[in-house]
C-alpha positions as CSV (number, residue, x, y, z in Angstrom):
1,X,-23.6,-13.3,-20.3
2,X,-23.2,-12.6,-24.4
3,X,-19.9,-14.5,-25.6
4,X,-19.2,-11.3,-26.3
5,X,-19.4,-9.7,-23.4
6,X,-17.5,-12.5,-22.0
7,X,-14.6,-11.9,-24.3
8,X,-14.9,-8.2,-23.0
9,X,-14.7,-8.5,-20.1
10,X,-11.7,-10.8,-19.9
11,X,-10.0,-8.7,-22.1
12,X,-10.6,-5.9,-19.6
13,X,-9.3,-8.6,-16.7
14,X,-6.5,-9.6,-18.5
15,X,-5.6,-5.8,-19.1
16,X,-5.3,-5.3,-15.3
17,X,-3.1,-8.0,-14.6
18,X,-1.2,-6.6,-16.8
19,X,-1.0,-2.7,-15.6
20,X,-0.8,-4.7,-12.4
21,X,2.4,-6.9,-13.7
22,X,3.6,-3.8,-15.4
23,X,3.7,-1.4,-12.3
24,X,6.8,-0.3,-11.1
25,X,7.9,-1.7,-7.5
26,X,7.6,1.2,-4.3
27,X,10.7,1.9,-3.5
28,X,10.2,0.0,-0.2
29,X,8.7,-2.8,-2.3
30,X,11.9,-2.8,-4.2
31,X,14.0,-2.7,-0.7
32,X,11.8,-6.0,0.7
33,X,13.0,-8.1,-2.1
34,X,16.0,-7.2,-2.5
35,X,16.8,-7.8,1.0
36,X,14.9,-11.2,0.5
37,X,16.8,-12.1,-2.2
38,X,20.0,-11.2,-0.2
39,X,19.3,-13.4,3.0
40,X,18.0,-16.5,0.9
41,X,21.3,-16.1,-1.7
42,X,22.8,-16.1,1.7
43,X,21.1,-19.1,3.0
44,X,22.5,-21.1,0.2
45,X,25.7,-20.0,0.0
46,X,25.7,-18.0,-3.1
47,X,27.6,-14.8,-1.7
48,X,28.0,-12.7,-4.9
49,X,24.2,-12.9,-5.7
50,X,24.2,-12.2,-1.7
51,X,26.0,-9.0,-1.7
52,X,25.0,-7.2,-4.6
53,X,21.2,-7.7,-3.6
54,X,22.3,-6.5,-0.2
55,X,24.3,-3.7,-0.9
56,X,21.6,-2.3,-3.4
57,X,18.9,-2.7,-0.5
58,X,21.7,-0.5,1.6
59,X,21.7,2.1,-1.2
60,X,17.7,2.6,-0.9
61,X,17.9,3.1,2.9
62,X,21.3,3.8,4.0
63,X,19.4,4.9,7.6
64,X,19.1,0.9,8.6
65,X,21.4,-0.1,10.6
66,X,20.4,-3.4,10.8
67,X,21.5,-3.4,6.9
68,X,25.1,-2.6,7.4
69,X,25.2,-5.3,10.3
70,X,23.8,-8.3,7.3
71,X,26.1,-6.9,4.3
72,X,28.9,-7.1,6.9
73,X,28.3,-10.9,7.7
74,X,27.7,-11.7,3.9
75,X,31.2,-9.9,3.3
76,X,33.2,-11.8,5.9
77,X,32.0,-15.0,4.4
78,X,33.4,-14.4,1.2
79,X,36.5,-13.2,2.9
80,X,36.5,-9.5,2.1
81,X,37.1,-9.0,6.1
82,X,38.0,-5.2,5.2
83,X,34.9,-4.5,3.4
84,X,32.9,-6.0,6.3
85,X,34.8,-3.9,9.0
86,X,33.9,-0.9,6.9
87,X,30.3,-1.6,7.4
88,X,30.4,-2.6,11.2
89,X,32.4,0.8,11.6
90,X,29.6,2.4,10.3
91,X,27.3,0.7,12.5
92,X,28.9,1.6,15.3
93,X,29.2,5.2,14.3
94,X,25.4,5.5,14.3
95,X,25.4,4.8,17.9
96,X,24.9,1.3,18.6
97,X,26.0,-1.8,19.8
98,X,26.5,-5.4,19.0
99,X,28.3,-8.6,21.0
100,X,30.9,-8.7,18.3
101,X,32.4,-11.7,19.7
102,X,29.4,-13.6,19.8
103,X,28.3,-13.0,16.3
104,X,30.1,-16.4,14.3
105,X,30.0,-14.4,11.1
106,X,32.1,-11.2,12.3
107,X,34.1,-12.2,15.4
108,X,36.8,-12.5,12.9
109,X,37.0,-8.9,12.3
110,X,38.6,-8.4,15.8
111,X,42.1,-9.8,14.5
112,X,41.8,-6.6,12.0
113,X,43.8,-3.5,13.0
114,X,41.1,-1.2,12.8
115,X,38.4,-3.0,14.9
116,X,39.9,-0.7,17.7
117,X,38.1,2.3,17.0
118,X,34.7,0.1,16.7
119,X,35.6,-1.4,19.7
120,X,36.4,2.0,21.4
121,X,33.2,3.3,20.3
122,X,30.9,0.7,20.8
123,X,31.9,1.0,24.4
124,X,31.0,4.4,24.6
125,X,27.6,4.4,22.8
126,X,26.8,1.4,25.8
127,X,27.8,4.2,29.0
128,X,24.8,6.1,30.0
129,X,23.8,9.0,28.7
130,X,22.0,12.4,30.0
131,X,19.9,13.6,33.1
132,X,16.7,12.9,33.4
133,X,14.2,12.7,36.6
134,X,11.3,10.1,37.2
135,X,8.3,11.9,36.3
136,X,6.1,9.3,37.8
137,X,5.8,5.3,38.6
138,X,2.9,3.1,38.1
139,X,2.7,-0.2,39.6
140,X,-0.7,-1.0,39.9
141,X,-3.0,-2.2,37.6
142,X,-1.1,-4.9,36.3
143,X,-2.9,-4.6,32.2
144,X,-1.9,-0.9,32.0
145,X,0.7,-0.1,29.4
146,X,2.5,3.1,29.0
147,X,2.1,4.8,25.4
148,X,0.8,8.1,24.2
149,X,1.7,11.5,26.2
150,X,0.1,14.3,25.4
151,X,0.5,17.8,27.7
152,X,-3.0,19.6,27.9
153,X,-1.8,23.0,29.4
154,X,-2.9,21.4,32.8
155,X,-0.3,18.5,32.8
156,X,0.3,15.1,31.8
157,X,-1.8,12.7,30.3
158,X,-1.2,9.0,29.5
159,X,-3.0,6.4,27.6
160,X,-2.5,2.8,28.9
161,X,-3.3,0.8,26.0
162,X,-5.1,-2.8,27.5
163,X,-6.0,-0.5,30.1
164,X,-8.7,1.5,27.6
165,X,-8.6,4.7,29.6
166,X,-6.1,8.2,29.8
167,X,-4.5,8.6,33.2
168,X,-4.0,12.4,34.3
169,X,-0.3,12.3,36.1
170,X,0.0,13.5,39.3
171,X,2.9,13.6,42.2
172,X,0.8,9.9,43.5
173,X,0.6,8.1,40.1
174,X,-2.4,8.6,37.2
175,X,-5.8,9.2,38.0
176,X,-8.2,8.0,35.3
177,X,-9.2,11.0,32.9
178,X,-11.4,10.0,30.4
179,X,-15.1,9.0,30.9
180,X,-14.7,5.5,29.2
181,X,-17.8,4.0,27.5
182,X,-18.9,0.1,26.5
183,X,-16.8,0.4,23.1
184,X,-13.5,2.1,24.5
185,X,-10.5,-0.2,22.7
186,X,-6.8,-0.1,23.5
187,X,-5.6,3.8,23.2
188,X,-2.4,4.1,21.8
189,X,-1.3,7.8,20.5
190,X,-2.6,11.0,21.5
191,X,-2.4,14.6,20.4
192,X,-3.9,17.8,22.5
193,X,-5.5,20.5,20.6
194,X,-5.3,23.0,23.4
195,X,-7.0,25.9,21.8
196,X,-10.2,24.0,20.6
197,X,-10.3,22.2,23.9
198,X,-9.4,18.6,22.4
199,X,-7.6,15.1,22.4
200,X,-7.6,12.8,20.3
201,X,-6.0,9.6,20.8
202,X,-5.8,6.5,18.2
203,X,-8.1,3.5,19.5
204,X,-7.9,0.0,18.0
205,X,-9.5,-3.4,19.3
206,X,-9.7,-7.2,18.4
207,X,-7.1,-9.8,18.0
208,X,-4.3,-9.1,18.4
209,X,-4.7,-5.7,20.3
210,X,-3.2,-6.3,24.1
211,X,-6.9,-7.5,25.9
212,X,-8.7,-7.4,22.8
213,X,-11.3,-9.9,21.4
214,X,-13.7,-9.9,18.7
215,X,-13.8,-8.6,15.1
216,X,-10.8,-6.0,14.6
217,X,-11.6,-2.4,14.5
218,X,-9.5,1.0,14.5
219,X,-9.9,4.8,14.7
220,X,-9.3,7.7,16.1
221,X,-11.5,9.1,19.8
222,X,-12.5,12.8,20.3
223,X,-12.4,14.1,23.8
224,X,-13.2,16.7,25.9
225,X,-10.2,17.8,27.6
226,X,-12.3,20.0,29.9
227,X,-14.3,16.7,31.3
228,X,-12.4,13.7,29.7
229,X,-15.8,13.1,28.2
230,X,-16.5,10.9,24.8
231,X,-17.2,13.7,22.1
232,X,-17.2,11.0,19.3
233,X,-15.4,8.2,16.9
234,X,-14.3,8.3,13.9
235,X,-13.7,4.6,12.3
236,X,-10.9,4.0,9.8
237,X,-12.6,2.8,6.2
238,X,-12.9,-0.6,6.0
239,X,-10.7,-1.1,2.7
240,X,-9.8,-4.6,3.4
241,X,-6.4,-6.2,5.4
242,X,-5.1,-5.7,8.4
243,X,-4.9,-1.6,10.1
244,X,-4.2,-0.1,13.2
245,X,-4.3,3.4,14.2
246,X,-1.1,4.1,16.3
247,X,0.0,7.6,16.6
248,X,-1.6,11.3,16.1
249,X,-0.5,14.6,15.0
250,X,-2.9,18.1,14.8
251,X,-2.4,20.4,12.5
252,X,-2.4,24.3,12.8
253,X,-6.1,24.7,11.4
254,X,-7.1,21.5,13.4
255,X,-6.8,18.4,10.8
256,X,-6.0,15.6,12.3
257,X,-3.6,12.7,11.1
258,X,-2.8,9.4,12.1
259,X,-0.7,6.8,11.1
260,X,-1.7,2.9,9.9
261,X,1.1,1.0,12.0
262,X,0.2,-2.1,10.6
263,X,-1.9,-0.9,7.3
264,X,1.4,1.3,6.3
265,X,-1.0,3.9,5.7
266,X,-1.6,7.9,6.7
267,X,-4.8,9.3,7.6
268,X,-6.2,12.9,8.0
269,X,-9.6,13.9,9.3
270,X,-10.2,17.5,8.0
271,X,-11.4,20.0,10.7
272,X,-15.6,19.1,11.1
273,X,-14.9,16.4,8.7
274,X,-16.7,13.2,9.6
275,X,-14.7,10.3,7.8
276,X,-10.8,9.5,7.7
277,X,-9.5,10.1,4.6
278,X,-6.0,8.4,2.8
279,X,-3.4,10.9,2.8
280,X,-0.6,8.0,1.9
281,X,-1.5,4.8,0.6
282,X,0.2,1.3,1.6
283,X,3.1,0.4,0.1
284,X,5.3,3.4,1.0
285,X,6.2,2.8,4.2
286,X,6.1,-0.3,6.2
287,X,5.2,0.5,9.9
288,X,4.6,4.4,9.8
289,X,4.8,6.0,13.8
290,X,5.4,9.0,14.9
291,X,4.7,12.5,12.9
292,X,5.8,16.3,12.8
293,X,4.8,19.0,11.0
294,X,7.0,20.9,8.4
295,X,7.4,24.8,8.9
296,X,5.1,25.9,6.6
297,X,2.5,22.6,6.8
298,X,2.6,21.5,3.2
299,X,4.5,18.2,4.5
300,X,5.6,16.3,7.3
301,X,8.3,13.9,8.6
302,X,7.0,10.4,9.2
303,X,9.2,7.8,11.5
304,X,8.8,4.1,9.6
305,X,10.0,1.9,12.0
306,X,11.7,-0.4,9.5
307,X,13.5,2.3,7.1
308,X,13.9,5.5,9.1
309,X,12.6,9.0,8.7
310,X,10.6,10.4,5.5
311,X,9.1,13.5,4.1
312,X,5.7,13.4,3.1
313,X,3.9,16.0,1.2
314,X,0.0,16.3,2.9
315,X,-1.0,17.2,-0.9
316,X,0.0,14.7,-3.0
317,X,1.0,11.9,-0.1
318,X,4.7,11.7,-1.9
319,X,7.4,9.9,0.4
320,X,10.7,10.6,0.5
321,X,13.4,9.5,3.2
322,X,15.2,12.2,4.2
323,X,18.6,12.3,3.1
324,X,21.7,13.8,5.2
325,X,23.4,12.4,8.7
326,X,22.8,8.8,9.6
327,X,22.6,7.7,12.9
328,X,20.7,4.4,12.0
329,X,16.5,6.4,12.8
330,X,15.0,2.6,11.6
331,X,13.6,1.3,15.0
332,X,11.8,4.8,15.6
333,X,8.9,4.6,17.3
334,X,7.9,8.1,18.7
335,X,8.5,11.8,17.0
336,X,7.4,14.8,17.7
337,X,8.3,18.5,17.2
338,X,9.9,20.4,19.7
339,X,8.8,23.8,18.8
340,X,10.6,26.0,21.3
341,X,13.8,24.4,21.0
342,X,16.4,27.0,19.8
343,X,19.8,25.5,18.4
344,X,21.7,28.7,18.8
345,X,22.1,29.2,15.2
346,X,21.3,33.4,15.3
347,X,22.4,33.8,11.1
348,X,19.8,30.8,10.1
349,X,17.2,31.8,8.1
350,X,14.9,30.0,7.5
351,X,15.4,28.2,11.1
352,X,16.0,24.7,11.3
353,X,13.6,22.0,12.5
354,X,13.7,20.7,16.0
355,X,12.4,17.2,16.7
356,X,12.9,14.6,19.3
357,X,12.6,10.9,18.7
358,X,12.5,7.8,20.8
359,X,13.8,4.4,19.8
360,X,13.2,1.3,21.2
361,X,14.2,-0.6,17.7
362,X,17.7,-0.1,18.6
363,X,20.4,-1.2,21.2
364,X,20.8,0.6,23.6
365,X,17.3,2.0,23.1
366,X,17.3,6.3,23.4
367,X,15.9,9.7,23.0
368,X,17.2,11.5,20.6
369,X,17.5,15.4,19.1
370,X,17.7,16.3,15.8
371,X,18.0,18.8,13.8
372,X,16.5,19.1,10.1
373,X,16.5,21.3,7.5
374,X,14.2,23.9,7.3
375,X,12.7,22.1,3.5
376,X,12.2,18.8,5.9
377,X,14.8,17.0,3.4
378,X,17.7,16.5,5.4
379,X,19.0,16.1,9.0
380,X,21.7,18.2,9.8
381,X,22.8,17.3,12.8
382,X,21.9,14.6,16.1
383,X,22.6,14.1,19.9
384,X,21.3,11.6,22.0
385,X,19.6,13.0,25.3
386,X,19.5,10.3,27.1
387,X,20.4,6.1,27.0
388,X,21.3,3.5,28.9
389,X,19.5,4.7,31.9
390,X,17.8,2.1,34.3
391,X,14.1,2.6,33.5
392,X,15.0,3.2,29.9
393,X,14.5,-0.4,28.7
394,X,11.2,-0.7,27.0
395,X,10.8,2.7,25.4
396,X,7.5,4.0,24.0
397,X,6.3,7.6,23.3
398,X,7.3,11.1,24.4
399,X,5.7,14.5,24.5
400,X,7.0,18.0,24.4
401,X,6.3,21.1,26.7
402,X,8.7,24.0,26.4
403,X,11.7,23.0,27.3
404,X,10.7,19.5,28.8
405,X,10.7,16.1,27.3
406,X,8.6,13.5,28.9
407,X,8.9,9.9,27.6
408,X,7.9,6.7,29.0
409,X,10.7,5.1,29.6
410,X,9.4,1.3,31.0
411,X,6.0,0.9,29.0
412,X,5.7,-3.0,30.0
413,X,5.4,-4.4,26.6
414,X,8.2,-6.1,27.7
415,X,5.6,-8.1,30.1
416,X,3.9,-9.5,27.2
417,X,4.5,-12.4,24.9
418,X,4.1,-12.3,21.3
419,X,-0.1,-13.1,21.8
420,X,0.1,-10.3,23.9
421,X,-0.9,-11.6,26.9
422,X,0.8,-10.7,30.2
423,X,3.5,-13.4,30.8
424,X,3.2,-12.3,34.5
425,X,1.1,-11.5,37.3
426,X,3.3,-8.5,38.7
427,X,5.2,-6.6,35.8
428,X,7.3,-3.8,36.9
429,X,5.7,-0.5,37.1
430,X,5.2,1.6,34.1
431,X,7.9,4.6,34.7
432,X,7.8,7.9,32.9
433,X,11.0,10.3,32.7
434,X,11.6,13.7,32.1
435,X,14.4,16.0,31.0
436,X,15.1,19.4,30.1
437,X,16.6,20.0,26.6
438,X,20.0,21.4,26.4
439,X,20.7,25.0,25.8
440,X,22.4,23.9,22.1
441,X,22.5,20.7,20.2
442,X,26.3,19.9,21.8
């Protein structure tokens, strides 16, 4: 190499670490040090610094519970015990609950007047909530975990994760479904694209996958939902880091989309496509899940399990939370549409958007209905079908048929330690509920 072309091409380095340095933060980049800087000002006892890094993370996510709960603490230290009640009100108000007088930070706040109504309303958000009927339990097979539902026009089908097989539900239990080969992974989320005669369910293997060994890989699985039979794979692009494929969504003309639960990622494989291309790039969201599909298609809302609910436009991969109601969505992990739903609203035009949600990132963990508006921008309105119910205690994924909702409602991830190896021989069985939505929202 010339000097010259030395001195070029450092120039040309030294230029991208500068558009690099010069880039403006994600607004979720912005959010994670922020809320760094918060805790650590915190830490060491600077609570000014503390609360205006805190309270400006707030402001970019006001859908995080979990944000209200740390502001609150920071607040109490300093002394502003009103301020901090404020915020746990709010908390509570988004339908959760906390051992106040456990917490050494805001056990203080129970002297105030006004911790009544948070005390009056934590209580209710604990009391079970809504009807719902065991669809099915699964106790053996101890490495089965309970995922992705998907409804094939037939009935029921279930992926079980370290199990690397789809169960067909039945009145007995699941009878295995799909035709596994030598490289079937862990299947997570699935979709079924009835009128081709389709599933596709998200497949990922290696460490750190539940049973997995070997180098990592992730993708999505085409089946036959005629025979359960292999069709083909479709590998996510190796584009360096860490990725795995964890839920799916089909579009009207076919596409298919998946989301990068650990890449942060979105995916789409156009219809007779044959690679995965980036719809959303990392950095936007931090654990994308579930997905449903705007009226129209042009966008979709995508549940990040660390900030809430977002609109995405398929187009130009924009992210936008969604703004409206908050009931704390951070900790979603399933979301689908629920097409058929009717909210009783005759004069509405154009009609709202229906979609049930499952959360297991909350306390108590629940299913949930919402409605959003019709431009996928804001939710209107929530009610929480069911929570607190025995068997609703490790939460995973639901599915929507009609009028019915079926979720599983004990997965057994809770059976596994943070390697993800079973901590017992006997977990409890996997259990799957159902309901029936409501005729209205309330």
């Amino acid at each position: 190499m010339s000097a010259r072309t030395a001195r070029i091409a450092l120039t040309a380095l030294a230029a991208i670490f500068l558009i690099a340095a010069d880039a403006p933060e994600t607004r979720l980049e912005q959010y994670q040090r922020l809320r760094r800087e918060g805790v650590t000002a915190a830490q060491t006892g600077e609570l000014p610094k503390a609360r205006a890094a805190l309270e400006a993370a707030l402001a970019l996510y006001p859908d995080v519970a979990g944000s209200y709960i740390r502001l609150a603490r920071v607040q109490a230290a300093a002394g502003d015990l009103e301020a901090a009640l404020k915020n746990l009100t709010s908390y509570a108000f988004m339908g959760h609950v906390l051992d106040v007088d456990r917490d050494p930070a805001l056990k203080t706040l129970m002297a105030l007047p006004g911790y009544a109504e948070v005390a009056a309303k934590m209580a209710e958000s604990a009391r079970p909530v809504g009807e719902i009927r065991e669809l099915t339990s699964i106790s053996g097979e101890p490495e089965f975990i309970g995922e992705g539902l998907a409804n094939d026009g037939k009935g029921w089908l279930l992926s079980t994760v370290s199990g690397r097989t789809i169960l067909r539900i039945g009145p007995a239990g699941g009878e295995r479904f799909l035709e596994a080969d030598g490289a079937t992974g862990a299947l997570f989320g699935m979709a079924a694209d009835t009128k081709r005669g389709l599933l596709w369910a998200a497949e990922a293997w290696g460490q750190g996958v539940p049973g997995g060994s070997g180098p990592s890989r992730t993708g999505l699985l085409k089946v036959s939902l005629a025979d359960g039979r292999i069709l083909a794979r479709f590998a996510l692009p190796d584009s360096g880091g860490k990725h795995q494929l964890g839920d799916v969504a089909i579009a009207g003309d076919g596409a298919v989309y998946a989301t990068d639960s650990v890449g942060g990622g979105v995916w789409r494989l156009q219809p007779g496509g044959a690679q995965l291309e980036r719809v959303v790039a990392p950095g936007q969201m931090m654990s994308p899940q579930g997905m449903a599909f705007c009226p129209g298609e042009a966008a979709m809302i995508v549940a990040d399990y660390s900030t809430g609910l977002h609109r995405v436009e398929l187009a130009s991969g924009k992210v936008q939370p969604l703004g409206g109601l908050r009931t704390g969505l951070a900790g979603t992990d399933g979301l689908v549409a629920a097409p058929d739903f009717d909210f009783n609203l005759k004069r509405a035009s154009p009609l709202p958007m229906a979609v049930i949600v499952t959360q297991n990132g909350v306390l108590p963990q629940r299913v949930m209905l919402l409605r959003i508006s019709p431009d996928c921008r804001v939710v209107e309105d929530a009610a929480v079908l069911a929570a607190g119910r025995p068997g609703m205690d490790d939460l995973t994924l639901a599915a929507v048929s009609g009028d019915e909702v079926v979720f599983v409602g004990h997965a057994r991830w809770a059976a596994r330690g943070a390697d993800g190896r079973l901590t017992t021989a006997a977990p409890a069985p996997i259990q799957l509920w159902s309901l029936t939505l409501p005729g209205t929202l309330h």
